[in-house]
Residue frames as a rotation matrix with the C-alpha (Angstrom) as fourth column:
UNK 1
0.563 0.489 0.666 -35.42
0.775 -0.593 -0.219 -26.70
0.288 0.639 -0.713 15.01
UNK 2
0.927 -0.071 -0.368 -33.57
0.280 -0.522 0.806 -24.90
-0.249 -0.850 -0.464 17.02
UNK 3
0.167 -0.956 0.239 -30.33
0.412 0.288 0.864 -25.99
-0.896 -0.046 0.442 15.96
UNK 4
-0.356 -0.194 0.914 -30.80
0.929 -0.179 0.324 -25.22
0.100 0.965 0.244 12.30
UNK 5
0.766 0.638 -0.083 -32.02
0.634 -0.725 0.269 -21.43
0.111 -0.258 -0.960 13.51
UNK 6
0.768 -0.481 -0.423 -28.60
-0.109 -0.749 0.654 -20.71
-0.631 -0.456 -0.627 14.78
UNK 7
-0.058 -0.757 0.651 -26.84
0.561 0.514 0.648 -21.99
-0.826 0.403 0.395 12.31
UNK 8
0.311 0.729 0.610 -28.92
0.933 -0.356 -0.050 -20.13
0.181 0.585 -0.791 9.87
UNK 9
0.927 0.050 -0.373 -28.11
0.313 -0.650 0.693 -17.13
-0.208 -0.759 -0.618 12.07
UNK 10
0.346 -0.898 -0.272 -24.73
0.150 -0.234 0.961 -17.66
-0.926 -0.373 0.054 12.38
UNK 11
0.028 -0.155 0.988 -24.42
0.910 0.412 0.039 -18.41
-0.413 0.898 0.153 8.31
UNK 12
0.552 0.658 0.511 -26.54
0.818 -0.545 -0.182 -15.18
0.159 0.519 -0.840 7.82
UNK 13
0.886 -0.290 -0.361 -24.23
0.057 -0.704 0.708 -12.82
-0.459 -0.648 -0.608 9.95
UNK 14
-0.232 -0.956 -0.179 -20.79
0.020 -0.188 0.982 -13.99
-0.973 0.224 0.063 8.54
UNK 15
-0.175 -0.064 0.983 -22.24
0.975 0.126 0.182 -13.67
-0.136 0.990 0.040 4.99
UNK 16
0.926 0.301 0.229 -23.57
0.322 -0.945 -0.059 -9.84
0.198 0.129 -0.972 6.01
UNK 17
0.211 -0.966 -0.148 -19.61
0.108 -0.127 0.986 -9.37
-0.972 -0.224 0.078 7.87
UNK 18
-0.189 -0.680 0.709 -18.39
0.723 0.393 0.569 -10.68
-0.665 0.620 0.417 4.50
UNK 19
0.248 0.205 0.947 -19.90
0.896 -0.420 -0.144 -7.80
0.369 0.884 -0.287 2.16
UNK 20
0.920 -0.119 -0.373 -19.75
0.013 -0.943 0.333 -4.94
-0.392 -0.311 -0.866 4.68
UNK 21
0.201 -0.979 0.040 -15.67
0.010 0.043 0.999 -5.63
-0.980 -0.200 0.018 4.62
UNK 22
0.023 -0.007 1.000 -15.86
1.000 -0.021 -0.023 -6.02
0.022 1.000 0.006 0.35
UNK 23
-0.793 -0.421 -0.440 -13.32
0.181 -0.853 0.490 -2.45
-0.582 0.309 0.752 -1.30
UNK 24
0.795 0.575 -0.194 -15.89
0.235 -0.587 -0.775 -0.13
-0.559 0.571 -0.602 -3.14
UNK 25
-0.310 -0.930 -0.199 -13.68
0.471 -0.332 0.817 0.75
-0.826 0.160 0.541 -5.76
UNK 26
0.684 0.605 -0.407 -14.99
-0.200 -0.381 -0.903 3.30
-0.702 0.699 -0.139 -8.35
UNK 27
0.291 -0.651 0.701 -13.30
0.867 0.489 0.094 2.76
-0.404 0.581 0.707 -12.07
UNK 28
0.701 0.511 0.497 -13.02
0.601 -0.799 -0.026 6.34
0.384 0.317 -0.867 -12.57
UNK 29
-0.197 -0.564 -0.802 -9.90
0.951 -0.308 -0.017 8.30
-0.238 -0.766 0.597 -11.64
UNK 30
0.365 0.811 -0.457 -10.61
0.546 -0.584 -0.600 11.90
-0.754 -0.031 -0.656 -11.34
UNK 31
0.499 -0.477 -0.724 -7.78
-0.836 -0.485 -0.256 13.01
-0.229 0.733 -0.640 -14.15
UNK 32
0.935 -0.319 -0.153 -6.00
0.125 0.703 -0.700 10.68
0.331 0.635 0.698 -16.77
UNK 33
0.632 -0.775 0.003 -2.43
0.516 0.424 0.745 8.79
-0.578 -0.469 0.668 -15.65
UNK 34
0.704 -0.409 -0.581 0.66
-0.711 -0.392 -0.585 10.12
0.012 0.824 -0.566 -17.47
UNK 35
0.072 -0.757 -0.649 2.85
-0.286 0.608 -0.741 7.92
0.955 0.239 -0.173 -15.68
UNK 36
0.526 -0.040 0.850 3.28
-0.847 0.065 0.527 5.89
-0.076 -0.997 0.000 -12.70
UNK 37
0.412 -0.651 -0.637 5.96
0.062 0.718 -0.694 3.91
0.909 0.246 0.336 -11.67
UNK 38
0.993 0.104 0.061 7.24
-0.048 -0.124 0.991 2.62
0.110 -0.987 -0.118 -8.77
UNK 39
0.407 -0.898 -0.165 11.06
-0.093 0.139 -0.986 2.52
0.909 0.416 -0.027 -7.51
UNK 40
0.947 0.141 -0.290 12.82
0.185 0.497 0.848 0.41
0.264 -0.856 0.445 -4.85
UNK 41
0.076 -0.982 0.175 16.07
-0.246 -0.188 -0.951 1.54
0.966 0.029 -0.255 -2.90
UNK 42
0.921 0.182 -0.345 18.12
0.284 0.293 0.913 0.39
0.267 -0.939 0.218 -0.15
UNK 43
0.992 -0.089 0.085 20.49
-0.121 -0.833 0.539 2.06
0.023 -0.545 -0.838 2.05
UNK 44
0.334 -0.763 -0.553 24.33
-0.281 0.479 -0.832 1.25
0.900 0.433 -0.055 1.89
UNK 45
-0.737 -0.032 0.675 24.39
-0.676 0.062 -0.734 0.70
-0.018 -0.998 -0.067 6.06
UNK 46
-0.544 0.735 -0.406 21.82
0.463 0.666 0.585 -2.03
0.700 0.130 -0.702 7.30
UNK 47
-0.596 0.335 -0.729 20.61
0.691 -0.247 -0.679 0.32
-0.408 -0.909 -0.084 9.97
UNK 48
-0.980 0.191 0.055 19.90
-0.042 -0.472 0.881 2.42
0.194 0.861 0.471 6.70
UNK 49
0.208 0.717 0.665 16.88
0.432 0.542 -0.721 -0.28
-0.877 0.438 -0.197 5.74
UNK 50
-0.714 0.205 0.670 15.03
0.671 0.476 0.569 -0.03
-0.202 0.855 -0.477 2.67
UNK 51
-0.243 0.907 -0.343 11.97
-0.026 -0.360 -0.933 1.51
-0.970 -0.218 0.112 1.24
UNK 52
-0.496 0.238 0.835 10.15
0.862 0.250 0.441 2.23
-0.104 0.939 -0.329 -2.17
UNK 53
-0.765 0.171 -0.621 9.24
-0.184 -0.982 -0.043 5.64
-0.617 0.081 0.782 -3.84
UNK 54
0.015 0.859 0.511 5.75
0.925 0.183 -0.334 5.47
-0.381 0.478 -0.792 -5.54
UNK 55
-0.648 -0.197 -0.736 5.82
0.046 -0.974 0.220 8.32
-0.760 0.109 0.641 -8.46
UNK 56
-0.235 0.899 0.371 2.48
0.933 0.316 -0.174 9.10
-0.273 0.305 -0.912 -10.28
UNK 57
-0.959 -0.048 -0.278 2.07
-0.125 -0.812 0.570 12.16
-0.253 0.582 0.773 -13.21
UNK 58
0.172 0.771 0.613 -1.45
0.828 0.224 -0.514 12.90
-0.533 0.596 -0.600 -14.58
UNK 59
-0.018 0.332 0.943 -2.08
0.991 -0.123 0.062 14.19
0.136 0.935 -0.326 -17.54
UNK 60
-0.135 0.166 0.977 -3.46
0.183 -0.965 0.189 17.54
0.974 0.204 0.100 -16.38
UNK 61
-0.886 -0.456 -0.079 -4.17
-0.006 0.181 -0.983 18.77
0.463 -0.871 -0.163 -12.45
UNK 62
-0.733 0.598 -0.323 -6.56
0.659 0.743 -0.120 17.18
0.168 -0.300 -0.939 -10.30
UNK 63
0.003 0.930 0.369 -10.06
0.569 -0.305 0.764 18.80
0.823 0.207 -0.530 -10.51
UNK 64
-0.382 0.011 0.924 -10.86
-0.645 -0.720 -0.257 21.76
0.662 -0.694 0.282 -8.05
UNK 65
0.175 0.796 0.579 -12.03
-0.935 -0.050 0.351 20.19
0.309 -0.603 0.736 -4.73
UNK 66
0.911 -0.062 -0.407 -10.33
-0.074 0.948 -0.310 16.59
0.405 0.312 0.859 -5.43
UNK 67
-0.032 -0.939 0.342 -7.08
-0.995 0.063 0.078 15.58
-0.094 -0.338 -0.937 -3.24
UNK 68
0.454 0.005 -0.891 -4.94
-0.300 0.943 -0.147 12.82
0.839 0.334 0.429 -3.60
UNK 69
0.800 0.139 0.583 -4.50
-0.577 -0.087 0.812 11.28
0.164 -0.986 0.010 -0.17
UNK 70
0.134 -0.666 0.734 -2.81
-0.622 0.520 0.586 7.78
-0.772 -0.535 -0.344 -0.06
UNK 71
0.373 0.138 -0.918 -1.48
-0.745 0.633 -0.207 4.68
0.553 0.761 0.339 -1.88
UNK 72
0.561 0.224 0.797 -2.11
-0.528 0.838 0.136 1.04
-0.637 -0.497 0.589 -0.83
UNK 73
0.394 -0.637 -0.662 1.21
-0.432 0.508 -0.745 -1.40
0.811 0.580 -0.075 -2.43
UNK 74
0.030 -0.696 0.717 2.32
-0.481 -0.639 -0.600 -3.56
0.876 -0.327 -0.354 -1.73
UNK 75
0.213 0.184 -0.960 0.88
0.719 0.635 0.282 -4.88
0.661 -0.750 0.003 1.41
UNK 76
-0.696 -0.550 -0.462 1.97
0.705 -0.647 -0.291 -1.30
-0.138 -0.528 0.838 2.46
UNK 77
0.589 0.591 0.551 0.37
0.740 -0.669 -0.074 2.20
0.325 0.451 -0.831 2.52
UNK 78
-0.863 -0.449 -0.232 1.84
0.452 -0.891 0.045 6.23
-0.227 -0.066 0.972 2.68
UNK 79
0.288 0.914 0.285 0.81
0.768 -0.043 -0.639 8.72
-0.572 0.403 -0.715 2.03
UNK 80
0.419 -0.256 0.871 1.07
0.905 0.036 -0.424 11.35
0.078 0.966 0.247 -0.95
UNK 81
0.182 -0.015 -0.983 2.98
0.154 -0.987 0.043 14.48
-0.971 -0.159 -0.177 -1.04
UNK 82
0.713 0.442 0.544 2.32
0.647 -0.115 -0.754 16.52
-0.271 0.890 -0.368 -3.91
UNK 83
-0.256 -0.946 0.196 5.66
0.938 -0.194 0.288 18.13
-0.234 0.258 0.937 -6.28
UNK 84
-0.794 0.421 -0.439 3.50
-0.537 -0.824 0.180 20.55
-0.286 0.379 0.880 -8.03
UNK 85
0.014 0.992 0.123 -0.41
-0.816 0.082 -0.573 20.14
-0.578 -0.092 0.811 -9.07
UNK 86
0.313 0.546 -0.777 0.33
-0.928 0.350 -0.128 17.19
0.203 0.761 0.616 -11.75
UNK 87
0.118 -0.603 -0.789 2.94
-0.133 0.778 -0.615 15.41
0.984 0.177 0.012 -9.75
UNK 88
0.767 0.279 0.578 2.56
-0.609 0.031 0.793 13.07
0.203 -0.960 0.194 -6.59
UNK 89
-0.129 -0.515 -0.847 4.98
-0.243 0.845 -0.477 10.83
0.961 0.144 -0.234 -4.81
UNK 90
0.787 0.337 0.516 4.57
-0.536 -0.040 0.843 8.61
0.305 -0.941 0.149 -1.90
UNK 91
-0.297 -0.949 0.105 7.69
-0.819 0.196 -0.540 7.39
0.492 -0.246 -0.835 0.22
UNK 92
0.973 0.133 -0.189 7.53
0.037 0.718 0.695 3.52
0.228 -0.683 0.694 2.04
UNK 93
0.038 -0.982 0.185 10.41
-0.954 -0.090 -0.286 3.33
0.297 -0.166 -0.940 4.46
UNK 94
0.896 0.176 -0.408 11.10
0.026 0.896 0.444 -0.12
0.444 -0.408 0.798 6.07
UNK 95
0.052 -0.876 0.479 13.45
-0.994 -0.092 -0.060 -0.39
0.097 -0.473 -0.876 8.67
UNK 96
-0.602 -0.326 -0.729 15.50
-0.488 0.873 0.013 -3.66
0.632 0.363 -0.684 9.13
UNK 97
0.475 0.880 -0.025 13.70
-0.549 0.318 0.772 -6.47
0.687 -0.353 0.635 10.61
UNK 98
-0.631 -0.749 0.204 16.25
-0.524 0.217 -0.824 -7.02
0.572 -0.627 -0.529 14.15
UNK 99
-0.476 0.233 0.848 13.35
-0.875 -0.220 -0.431 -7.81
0.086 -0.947 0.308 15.94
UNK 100
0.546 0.563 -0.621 12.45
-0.690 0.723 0.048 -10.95
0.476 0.402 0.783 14.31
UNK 101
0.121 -0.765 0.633 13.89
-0.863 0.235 0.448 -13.99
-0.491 -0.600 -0.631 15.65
UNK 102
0.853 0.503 -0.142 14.18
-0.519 0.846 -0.122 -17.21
0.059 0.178 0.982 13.84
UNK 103
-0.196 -0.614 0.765 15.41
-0.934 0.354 0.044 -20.15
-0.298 -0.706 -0.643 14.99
UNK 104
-0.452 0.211 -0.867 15.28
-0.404 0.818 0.409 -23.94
0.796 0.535 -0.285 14.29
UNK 105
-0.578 0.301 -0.758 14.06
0.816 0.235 -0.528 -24.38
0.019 -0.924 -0.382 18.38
UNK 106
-0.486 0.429 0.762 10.77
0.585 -0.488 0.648 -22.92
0.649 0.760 -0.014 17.97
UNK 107
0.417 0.464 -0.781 10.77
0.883 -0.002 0.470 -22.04
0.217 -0.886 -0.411 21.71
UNK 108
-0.655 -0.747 -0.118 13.46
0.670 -0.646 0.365 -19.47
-0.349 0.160 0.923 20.53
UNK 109
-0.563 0.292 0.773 11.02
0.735 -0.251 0.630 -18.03
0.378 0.923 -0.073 18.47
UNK 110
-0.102 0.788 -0.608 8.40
0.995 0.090 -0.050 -17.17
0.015 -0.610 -0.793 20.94
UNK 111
0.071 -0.080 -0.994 7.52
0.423 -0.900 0.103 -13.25
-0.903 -0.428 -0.031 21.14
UNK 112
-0.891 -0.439 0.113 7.89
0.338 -0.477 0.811 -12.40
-0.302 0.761 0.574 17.64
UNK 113
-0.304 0.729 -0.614 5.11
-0.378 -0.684 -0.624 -10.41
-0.875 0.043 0.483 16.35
UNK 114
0.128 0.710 0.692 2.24
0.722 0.412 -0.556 -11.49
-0.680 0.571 -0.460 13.53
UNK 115
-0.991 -0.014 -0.135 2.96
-0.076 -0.766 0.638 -9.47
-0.112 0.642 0.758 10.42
UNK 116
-0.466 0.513 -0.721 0.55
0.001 -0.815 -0.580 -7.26
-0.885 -0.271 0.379 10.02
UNK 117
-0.607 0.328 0.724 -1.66
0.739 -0.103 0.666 -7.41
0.293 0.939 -0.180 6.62
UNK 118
-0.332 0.798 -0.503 -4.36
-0.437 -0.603 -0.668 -4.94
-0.836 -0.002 0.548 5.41
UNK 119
-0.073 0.588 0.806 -7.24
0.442 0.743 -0.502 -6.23
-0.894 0.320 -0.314 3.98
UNK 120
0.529 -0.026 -0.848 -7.03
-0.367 -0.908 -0.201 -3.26
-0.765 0.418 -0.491 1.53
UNK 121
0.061 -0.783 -0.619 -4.12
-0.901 -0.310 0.303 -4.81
-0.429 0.540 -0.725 -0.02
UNK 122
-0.443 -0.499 0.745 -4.26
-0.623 0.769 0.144 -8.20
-0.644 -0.400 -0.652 0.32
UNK 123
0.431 0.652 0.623 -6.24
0.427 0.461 -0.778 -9.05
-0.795 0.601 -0.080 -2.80
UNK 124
0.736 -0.156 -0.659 -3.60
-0.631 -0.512 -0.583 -6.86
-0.247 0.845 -0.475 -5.22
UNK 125
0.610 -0.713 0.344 -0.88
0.786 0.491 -0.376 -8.00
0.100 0.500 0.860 -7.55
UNK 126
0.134 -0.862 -0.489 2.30
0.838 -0.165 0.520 -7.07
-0.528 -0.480 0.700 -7.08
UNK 127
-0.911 -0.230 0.342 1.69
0.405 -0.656 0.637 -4.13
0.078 0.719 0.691 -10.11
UNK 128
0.139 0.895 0.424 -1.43
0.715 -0.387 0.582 -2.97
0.685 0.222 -0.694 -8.84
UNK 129
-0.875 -0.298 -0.381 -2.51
0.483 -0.506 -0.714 -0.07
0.020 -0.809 0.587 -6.36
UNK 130
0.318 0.944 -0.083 -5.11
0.888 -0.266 0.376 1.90
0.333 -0.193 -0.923 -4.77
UNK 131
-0.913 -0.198 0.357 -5.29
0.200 -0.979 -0.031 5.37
0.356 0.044 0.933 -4.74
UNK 132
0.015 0.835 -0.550 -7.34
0.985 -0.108 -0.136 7.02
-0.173 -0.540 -0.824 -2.25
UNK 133
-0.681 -0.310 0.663 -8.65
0.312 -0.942 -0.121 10.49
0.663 0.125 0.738 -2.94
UNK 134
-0.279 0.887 -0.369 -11.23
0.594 -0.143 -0.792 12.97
-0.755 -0.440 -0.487 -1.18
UNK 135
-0.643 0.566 0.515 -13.52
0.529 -0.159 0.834 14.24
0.554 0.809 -0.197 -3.27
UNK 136
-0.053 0.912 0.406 -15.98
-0.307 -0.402 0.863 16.87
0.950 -0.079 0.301 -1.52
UNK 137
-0.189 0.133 0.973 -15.23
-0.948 0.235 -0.216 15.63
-0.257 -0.963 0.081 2.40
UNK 138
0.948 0.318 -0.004 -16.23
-0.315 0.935 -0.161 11.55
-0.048 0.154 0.987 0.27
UNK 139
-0.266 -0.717 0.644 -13.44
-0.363 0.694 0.622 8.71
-0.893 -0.069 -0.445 0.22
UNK 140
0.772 0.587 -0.243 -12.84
-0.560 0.446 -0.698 7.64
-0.302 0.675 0.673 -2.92
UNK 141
0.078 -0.865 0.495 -10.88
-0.459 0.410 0.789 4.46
-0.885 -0.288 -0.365 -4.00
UNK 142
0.867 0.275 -0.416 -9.46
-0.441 0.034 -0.897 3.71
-0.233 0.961 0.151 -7.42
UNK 143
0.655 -0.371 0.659 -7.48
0.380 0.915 0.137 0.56
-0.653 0.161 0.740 -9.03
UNK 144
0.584 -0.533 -0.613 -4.67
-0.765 -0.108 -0.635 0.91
0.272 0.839 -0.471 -11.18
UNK 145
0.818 0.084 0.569 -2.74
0.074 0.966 -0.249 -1.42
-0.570 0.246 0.784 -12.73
UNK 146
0.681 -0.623 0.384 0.60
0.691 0.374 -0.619 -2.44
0.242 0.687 0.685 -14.65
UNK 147
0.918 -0.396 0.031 2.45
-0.394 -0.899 0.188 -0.10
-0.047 -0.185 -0.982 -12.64
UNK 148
0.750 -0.655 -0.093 5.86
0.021 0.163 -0.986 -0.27
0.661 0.738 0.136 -13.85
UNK 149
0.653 -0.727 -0.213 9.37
0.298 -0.012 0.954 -0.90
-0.696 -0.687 0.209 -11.83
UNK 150
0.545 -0.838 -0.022 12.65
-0.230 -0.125 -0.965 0.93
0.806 0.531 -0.261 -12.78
UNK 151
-0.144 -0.946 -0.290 16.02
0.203 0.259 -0.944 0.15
0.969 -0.195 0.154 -11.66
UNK 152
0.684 -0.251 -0.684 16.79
0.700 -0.038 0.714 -0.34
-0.205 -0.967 0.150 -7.68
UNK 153
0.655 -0.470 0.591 18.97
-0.353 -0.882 -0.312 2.51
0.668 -0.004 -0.744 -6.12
UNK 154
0.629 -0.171 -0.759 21.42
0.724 0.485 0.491 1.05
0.284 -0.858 0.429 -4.07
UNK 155
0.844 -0.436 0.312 22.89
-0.282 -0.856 -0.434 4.31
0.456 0.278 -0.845 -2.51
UNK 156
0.240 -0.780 -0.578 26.82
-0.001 0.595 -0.804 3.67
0.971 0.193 0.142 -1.11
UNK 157
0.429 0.149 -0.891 27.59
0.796 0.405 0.451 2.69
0.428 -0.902 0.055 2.28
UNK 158
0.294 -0.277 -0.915 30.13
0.623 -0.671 0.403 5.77
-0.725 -0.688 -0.025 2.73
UNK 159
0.801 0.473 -0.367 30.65
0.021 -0.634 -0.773 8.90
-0.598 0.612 -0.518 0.59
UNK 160
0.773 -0.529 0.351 33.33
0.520 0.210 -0.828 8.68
0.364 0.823 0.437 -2.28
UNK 161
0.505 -0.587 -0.633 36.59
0.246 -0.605 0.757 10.16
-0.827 -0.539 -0.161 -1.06
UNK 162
0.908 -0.030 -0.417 38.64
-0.221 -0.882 -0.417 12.77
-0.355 0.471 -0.807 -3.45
């Protein structure tokens, strides 16, 4: 009797774990999209890296009291800095990855670090995103979809010469 108690138990706990850790995500954003589109560039140096500019227009500017904090892509997050009151953009840098090691002698490997996920992300499609605002001192998080890719920047390795 015993046995089937803690099991029970143990069942009951990782099913409460499992909902606390379930994204609230309201379906509501607090002002209609005009556009949002993301765009990936990478450095002409490899010491450069990489990164990806997240750029997101609404319609009209966000309600009094309403900021737009962060965005979750990606497997990545930033946060937003605002152009002017309808336009936001967030900036992902990525520096190369020297510190990886990989090897066919997997003793070579040793020491490399566990990439890093957030659960946050780790249930989107590659065209989706969360947008965190605050709202009144509240966290709110809100899906979008079909965000759009335009053209890679690849900028040149050294500056044109005259």
């Amino acid at each position: 009797m015993k046995t089937i108690i803690i099991i029970f138990s143990i069942f009951l706990a990782q099913n409460c774990n499992n909902k606390a850790t379930q994204l609230q995500l309201q379906e509501k954003l607090p002002s209609a999209i005009e556009s949002v589109y993301f765009q990936r560039w990478i450095g002409g140096r490899q010491e450069t890296g990489s990164g990806i500019n997240f750029h997101i227009q609404f319609k009209t500017a966000l309600p009094n009291g309403v900021q737009l904090k962060k965005v979750y892509f990606q497997n990545n997050e930033a946060d937003f800095e605002e152009k002017d009151p309808t336009t936001f953009v967030a900036y992902f840098k990525f520096k190369p990855k020297s510190e990886i090691i990989l090897d066919s002698d997997p003793k070579k490997e040793y020491g490399n670090k566990t990439p890093e996920t957030n659960k946050l992300n780790s249930d989107l499609q590659p065209n989706e995103a969360i947008l965190e605002f605050v709202k009144n001192e509240k966290v709110i998080k809100v899906k979008i979809q079909n965000i759009k890719e335009k053209e890679l920047i690849a900028y040149p390795s050294a500056r044109p010469r005259n």
